[in-house]
Gaussian input, Z-matrix of N, CA and C with variables (Angstrom, degrees):
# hf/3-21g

backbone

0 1
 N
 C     1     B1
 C     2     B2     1     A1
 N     3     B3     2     A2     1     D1
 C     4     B4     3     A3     2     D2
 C     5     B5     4     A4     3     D3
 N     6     B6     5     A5     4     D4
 C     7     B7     6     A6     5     D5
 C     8     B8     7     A7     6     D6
 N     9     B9     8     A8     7     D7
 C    10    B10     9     A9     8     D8
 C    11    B11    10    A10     9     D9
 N    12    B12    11    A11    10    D10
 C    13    B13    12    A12    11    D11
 C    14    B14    13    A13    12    D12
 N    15    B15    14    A14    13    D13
 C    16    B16    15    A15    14    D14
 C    17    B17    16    A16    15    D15
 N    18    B18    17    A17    16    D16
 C    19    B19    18    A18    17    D17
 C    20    B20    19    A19    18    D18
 N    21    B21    20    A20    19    D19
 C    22    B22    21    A21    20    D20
 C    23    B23    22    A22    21    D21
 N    24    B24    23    A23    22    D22
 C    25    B25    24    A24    23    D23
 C    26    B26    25    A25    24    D24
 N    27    B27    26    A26    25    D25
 C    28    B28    27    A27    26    D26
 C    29    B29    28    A28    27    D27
 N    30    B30    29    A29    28    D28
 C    31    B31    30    A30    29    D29
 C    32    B32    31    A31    30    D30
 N    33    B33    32    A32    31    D31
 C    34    B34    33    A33    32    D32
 C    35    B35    34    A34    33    D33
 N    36    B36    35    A35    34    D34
 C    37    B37    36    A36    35    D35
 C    38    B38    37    A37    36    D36
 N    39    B39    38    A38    37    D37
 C    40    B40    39    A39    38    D38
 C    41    B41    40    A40    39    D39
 N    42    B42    41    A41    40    D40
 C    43    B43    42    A42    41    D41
 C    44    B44    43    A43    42    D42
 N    45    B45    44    A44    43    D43
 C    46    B46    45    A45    44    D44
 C    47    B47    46    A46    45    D45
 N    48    B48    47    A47    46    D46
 C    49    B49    48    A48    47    D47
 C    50    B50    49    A49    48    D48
 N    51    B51    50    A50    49    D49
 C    52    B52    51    A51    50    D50
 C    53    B53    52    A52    51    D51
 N    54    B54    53    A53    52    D52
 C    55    B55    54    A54    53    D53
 C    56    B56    55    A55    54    D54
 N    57    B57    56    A56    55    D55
 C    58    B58    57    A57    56    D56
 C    59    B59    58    A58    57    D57
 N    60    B60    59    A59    58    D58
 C    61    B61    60    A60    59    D59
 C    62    B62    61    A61    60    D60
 N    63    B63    62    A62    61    D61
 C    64    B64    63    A63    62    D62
 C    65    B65    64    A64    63    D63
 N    66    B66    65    A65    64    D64
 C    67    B67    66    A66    65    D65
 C    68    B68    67    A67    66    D66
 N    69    B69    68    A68    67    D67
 C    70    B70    69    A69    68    D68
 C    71    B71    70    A70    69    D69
 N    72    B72    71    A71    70    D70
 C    73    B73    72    A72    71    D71
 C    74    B74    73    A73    72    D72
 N    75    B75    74    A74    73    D73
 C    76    B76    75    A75    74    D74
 C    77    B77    76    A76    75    D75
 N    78    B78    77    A77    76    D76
 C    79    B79    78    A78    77    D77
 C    80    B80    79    A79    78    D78
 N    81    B81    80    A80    79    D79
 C    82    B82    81    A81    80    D80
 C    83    B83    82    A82    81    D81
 N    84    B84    83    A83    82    D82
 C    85    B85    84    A84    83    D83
 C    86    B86    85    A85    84    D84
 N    87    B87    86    A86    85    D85
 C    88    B88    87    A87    86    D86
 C    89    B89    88    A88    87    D87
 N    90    B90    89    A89    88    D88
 C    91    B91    90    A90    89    D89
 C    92    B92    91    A91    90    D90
 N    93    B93    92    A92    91    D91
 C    94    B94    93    A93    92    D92
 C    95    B95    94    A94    93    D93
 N    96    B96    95    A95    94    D94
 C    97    B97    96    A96    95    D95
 C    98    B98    97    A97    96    D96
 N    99    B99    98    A98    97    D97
 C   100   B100    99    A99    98    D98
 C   101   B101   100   A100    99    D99
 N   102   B102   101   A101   100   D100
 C   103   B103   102   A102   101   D101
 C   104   B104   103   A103   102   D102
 N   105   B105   104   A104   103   D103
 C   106   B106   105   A105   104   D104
 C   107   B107   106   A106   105   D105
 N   108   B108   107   A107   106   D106
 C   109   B109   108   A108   107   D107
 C   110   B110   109   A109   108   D108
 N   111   B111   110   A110   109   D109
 C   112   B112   111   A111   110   D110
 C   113   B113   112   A112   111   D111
 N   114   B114   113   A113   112   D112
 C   115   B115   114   A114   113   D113
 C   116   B116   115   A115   114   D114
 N   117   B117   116   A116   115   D115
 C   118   B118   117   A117   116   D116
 C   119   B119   118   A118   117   D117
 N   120   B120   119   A119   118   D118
 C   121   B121   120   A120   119   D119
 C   122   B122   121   A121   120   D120
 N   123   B123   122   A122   121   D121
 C   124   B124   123   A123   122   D122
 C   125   B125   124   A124   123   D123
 N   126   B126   125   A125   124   D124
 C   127   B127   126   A126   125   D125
 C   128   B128   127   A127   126   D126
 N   129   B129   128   A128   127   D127
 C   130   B130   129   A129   128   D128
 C   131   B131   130   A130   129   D129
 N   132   B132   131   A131   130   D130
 C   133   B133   132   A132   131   D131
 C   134   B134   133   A133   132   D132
 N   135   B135   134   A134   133   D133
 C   136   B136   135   A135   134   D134
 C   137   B137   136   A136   135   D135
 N   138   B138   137   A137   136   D136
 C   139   B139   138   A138   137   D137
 C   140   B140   139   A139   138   D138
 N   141   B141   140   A140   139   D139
 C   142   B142   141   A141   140   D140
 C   143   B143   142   A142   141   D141
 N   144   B144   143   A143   142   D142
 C   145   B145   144   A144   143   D143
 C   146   B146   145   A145   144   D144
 N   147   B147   146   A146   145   D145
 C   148   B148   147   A147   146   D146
 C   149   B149   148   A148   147   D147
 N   150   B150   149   A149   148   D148
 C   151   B151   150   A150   149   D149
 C   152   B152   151   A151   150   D150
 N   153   B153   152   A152   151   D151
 C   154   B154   153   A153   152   D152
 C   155   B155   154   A154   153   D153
 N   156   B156   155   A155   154   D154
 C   157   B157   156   A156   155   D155
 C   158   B158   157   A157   156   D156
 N   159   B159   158   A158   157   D157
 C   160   B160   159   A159   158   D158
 C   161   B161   160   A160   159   D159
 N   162   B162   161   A161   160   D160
 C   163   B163   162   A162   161   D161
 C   164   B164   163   A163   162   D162
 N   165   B165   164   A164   163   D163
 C   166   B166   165   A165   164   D164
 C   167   B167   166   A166   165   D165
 N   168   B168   167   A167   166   D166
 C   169   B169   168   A168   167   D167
 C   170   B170   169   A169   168   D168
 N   171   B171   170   A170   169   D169
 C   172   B172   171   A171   170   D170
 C   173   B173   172   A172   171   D171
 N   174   B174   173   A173   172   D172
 C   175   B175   174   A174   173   D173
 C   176   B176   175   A175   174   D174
 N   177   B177   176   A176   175   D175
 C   178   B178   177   A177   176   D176
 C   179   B179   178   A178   177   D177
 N   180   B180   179   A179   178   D178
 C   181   B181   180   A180   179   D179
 C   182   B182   181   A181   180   D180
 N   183   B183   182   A182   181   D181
 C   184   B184   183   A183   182   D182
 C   185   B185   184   A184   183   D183
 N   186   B186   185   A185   184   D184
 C   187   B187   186   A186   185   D185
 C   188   B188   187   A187   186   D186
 N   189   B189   188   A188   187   D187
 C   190   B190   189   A189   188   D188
 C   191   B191   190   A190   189   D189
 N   192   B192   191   A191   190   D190
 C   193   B193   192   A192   191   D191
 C   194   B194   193   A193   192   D192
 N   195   B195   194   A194   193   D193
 C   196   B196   195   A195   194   D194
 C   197   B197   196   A196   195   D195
 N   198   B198   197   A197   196   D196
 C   199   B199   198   A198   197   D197
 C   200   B200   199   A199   198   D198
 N   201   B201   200   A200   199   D199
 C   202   B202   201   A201   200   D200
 C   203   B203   202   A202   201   D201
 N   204   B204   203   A203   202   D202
 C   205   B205   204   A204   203   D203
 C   206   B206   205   A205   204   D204
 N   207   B207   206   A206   205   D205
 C   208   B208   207   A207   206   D206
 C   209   B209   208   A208   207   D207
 N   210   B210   209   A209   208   D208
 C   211   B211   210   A210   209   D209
 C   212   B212   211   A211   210   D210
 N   213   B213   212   A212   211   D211
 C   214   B214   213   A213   212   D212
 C   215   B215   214   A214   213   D213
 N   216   B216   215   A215   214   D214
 C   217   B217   216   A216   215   D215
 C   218   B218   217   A217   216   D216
 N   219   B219   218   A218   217   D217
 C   220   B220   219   A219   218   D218
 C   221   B221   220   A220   219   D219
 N   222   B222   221   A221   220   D220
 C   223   B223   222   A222   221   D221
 C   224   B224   223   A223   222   D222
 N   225   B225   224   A224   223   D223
 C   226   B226   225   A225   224   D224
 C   227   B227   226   A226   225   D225
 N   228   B228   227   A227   226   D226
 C   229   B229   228   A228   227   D227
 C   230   B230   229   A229   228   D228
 N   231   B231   230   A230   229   D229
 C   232   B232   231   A231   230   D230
 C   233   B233   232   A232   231   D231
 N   234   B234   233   A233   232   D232
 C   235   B235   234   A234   233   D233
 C   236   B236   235   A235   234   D234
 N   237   B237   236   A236   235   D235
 C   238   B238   237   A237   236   D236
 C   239   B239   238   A238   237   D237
 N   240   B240   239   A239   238   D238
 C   241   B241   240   A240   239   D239
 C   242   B242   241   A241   240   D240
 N   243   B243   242   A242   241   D241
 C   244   B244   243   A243   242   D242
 C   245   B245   244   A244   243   D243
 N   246   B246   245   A245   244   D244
 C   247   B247   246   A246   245   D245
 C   248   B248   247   A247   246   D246
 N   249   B249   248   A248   247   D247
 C   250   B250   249   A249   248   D248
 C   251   B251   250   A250   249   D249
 N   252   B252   251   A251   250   D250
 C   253   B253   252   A252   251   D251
 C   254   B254   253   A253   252   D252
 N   255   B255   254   A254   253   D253
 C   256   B256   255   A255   254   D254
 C   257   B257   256   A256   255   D255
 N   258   B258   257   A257   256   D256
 C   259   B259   258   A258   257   D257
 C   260   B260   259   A259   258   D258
 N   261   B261   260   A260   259   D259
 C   262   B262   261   A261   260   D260
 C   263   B263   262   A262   261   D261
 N   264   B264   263   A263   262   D262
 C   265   B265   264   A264   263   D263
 C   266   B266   265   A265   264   D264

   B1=1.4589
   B2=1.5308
   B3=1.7293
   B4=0.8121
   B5=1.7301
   B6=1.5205
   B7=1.7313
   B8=1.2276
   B9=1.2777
   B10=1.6588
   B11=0.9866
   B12=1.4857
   B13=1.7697
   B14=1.4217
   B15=1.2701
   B16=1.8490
   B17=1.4767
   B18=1.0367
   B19=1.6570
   B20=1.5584
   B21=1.4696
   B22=1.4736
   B23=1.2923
   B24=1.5599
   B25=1.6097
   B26=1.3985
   B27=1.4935
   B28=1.6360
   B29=1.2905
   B30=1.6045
   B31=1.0355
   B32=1.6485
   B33=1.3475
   B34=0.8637
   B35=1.8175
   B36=0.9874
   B37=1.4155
   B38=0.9645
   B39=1.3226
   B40=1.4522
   B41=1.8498
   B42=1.3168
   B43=1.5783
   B44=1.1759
   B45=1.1581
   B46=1.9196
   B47=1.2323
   B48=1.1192
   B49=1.7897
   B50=1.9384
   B51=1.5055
   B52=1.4929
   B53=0.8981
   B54=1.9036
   B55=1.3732
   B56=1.4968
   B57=1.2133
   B58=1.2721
   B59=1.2084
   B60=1.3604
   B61=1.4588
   B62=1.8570
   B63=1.1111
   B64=1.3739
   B65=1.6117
   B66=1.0658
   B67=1.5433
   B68=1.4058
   B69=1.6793
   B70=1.1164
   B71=1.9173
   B72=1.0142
   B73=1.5675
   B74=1.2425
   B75=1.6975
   B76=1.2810
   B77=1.6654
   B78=1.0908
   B79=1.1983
   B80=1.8637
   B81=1.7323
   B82=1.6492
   B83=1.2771
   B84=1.8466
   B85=1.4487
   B86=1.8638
   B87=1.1886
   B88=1.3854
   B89=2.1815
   B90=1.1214
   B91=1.8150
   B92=1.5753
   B93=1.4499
   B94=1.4087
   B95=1.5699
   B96=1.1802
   B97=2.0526
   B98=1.3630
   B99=1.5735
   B100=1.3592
   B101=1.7034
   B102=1.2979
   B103=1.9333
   B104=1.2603
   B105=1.1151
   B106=1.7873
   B107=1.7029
   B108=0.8383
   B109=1.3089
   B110=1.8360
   B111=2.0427
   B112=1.2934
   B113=1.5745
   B114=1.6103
   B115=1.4217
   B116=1.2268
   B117=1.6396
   B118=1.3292
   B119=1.8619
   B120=0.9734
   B121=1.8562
   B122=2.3635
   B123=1.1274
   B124=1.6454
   B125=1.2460
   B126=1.6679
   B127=1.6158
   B128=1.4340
   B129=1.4386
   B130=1.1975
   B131=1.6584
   B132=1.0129
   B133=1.4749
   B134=1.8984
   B135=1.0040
   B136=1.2218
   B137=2.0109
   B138=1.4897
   B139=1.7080
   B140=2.1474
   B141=1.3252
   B142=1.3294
   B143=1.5311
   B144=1.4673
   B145=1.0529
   B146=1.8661
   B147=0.9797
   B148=1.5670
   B149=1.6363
   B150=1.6072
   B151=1.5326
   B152=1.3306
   B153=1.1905
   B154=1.7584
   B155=1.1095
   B156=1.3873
   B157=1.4422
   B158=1.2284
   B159=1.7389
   B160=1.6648
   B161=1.6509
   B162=1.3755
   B163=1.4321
   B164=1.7414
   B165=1.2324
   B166=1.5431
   B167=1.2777
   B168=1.6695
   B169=1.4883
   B170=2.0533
   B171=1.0742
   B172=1.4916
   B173=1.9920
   B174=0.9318
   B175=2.3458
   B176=1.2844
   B177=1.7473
   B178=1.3971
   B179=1.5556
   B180=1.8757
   B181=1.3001
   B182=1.4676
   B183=0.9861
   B184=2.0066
   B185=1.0271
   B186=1.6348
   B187=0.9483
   B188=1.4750
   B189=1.4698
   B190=1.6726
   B191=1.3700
   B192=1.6564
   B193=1.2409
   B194=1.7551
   B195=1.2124
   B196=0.8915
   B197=1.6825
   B198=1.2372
   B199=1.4395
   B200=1.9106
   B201=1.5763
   B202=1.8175
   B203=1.1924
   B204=1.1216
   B205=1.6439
   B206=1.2355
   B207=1.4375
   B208=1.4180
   B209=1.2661
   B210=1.2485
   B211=1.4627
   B212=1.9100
   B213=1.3945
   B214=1.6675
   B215=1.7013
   B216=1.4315
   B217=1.9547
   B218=1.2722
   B219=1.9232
   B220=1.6038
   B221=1.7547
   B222=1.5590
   B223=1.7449
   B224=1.4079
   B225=1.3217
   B226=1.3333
   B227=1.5175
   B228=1.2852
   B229=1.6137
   B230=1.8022
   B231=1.1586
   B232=1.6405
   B233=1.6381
   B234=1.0427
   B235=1.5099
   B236=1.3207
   B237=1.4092
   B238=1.6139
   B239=1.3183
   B240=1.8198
   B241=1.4770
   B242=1.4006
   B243=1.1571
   B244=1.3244
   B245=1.7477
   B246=1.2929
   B247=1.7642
   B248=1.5494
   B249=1.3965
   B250=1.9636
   B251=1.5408
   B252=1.0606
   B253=1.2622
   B254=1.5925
   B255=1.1024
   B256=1.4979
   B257=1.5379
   B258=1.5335
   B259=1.5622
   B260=0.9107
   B261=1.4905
   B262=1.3584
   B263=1.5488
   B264=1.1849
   B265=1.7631
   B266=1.2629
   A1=110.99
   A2=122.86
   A3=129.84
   A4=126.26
   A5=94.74
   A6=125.79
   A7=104.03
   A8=127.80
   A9=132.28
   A10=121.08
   A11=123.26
   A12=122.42
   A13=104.14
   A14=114.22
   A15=113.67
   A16=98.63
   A17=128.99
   A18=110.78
   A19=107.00
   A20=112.67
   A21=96.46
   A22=108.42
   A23=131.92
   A24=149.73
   A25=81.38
   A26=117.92
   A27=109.33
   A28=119.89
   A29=133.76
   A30=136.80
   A31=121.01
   A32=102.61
   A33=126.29
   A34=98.57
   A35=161.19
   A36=167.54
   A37=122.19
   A38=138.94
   A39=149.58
   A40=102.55
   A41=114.75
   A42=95.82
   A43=130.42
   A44=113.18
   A45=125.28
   A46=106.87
   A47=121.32
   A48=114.28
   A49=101.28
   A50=116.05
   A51=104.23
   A52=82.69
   A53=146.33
   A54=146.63
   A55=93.05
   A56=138.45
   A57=114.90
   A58=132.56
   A59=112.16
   A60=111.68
   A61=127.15
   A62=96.98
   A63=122.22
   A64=109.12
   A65=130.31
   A66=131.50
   A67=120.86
   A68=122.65
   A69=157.08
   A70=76.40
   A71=135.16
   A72=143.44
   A73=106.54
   A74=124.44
   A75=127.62
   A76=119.73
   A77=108.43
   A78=117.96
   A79=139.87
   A80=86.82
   A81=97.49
   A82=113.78
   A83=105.26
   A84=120.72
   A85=93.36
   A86=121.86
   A87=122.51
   A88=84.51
   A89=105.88
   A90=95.24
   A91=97.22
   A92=135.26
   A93=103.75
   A94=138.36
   A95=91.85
   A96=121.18
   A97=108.47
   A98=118.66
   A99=121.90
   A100=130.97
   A101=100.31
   A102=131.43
   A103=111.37
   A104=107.90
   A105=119.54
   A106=102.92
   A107=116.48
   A108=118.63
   A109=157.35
   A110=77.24
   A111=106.41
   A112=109.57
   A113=119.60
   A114=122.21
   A115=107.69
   A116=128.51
   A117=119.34
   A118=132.75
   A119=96.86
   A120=79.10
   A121=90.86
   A122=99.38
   A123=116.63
   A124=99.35
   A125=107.08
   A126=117.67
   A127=110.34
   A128=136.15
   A129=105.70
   A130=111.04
   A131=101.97
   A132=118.86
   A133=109.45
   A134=109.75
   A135=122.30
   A136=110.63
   A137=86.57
   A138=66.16
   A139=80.13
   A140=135.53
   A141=160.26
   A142=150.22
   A143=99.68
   A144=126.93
   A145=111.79
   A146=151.35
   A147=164.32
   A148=83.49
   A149=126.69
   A150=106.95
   A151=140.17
   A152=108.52
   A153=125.72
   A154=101.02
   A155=109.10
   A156=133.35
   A157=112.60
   A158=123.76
   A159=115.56
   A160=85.91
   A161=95.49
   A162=119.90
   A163=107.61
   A164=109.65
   A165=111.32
   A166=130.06
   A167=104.41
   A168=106.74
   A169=98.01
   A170=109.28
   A171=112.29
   A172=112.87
   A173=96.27
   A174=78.39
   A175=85.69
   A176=147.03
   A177=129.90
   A178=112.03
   A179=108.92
   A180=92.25
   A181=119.48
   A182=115.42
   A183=108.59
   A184=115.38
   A185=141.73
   A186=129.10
   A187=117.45
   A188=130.34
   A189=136.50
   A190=80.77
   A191=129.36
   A192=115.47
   A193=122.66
   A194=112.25
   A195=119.52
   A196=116.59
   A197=101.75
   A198=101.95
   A199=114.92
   A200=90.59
   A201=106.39
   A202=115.32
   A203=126.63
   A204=126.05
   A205=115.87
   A206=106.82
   A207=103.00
   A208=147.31
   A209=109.80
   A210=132.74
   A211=116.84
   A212=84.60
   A213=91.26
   A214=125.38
   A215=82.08
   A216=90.90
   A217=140.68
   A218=81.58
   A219=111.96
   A220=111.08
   A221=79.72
   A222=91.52
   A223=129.00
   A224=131.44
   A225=135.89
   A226=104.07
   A227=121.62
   A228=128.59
   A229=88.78
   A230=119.79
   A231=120.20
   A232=106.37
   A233=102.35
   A234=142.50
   A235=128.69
   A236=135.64
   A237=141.00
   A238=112.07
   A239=119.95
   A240=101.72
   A241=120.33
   A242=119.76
   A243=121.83
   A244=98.35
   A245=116.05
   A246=114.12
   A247=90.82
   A248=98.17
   A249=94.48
   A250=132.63
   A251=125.87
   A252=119.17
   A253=118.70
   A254=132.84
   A255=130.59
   A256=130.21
   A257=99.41
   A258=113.64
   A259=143.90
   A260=155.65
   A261=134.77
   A262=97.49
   A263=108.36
   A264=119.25
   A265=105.84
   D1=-52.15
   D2=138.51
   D3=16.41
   D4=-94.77
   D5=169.75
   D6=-34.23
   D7=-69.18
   D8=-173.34
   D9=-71.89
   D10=-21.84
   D11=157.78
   D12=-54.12
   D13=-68.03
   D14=-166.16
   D15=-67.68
   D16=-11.00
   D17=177.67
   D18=-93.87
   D19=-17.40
   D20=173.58
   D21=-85.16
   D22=-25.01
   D23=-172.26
   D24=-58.74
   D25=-84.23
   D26=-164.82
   D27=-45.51
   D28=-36.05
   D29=160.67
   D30=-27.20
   D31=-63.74
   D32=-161.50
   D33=-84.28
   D34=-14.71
   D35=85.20
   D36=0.67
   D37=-59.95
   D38=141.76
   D39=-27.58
   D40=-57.81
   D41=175.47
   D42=-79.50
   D43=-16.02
   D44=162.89
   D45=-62.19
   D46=-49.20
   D47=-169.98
   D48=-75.45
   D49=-11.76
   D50=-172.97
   D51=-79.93
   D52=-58.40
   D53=-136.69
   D54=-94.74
   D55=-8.53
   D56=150.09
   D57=-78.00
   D58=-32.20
   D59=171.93
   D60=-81.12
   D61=1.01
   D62=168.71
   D63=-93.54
   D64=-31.26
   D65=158.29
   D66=-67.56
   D67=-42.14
   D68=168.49
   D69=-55.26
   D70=-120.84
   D71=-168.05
   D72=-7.58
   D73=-67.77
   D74=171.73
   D75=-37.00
   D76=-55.31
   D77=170.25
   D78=-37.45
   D79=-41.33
   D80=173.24
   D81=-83.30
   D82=-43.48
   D83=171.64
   D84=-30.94
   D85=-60.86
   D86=-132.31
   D87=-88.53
   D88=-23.21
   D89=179.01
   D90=-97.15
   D91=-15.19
   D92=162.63
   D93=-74.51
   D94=-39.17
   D95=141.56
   D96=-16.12
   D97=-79.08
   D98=177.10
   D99=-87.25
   D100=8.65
   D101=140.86
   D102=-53.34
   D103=-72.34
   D104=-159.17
   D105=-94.73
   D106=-50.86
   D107=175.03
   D108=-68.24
   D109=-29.00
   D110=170.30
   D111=66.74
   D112=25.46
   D113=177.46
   D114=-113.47
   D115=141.12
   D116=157.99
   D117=-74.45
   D118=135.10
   D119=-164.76
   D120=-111.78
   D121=-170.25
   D122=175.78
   D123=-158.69
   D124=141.07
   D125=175.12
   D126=-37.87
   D127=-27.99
   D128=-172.89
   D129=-113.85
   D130=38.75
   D131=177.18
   D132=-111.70
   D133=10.53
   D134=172.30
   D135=-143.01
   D136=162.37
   D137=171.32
   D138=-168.87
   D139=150.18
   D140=151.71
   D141=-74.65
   D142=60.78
   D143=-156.01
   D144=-84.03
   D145=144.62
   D146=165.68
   D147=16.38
   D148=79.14
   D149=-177.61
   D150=53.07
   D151=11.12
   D152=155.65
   D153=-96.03
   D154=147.21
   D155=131.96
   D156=-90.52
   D157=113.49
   D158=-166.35
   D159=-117.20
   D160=138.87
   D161=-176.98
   D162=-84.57
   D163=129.50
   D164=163.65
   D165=-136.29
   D166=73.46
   D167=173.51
   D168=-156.99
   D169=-142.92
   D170=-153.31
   D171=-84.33
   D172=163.64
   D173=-163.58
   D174=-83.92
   D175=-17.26
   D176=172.45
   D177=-43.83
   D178=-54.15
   D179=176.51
   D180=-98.15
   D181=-7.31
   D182=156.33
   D183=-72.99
   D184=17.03
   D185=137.23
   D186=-94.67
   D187=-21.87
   D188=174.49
   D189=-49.54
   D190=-73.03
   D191=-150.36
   D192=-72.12
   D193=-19.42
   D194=167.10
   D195=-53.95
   D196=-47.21
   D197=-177.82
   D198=-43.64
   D199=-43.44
   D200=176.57
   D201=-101.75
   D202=34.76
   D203=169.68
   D204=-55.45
   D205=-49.42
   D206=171.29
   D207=-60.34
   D208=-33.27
   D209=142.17
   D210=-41.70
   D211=-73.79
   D212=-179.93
   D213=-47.74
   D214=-34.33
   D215=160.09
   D216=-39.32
   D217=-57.56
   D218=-165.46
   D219=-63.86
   D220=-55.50
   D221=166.72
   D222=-54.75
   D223=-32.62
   D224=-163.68
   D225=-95.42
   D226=-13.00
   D227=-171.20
   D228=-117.11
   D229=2.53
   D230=161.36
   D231=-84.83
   D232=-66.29
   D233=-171.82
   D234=-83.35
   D235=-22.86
   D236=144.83
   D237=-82.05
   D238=108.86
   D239=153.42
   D240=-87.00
   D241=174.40
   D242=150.29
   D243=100.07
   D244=-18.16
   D245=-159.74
   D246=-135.69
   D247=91.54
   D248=163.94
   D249=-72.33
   D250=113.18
   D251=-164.31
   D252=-118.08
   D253=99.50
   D254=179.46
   D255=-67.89
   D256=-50.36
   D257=173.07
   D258=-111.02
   D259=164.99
   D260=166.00
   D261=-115.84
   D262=155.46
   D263=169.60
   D264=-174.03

C-alpha cells in the first residue's frame, strides 16, 4: 500500500514541477511582451499552440505586438526553454 502511495506522490510531483515551469514560461513570455511592446498581457490572454503563441485579447494591442514580433521572438527563443515558439497570431 505503502509503494502506491509514493508512486502516485511522485506522479503527482513530477506534474507540479511541469505546470510550474510552464507558468514560470508563461510568465516571461508575458514580461518580454510588455518589454518590447509596452502592452500588459494576463495568462489567459495568451495561450501555445503547435509553435504559436496565439494571442487573446483586442487587435489594438495585437497589433503593438505585432509591430515587435520580431524582437519578441528573438528574445523568447533566447530566454524560454522548454516551449518552442515560431509565430505570433
Amino acid at each position: 500500500m505503502q509503494s502506491s502511495m509514493k508512486s502516485l506522490a511522485g506522479f503527482f510531483n513530477k506534474f507540479q514541477g511541469k505546470v510550474a515551469l510552464q507558468i514560470q514560461a508563461y510568465d516571461l513570455i508575458i514580461e518580454i511582451i510588455k518589454k518590447h511592446a509596452k502592452v500588459g498581457l494576463e495568462m489567459k490572454d495568451i495561450k501555445i499552440s503547435a509553435g504559436e503563441l496565439i494571442l487573446k485579447t483586442s487587435s489594438m494591442i495585437k497589433n503593438e505586438i505585432y509591430i515587435k514580433k520580431t524582437l519578441i521572438l528573438k528574445e523568447i527563443k533566447q530566454k524560454v526553454r522548454g516551449i518552442n515558439i515560431n509565430d505570433i497570431r
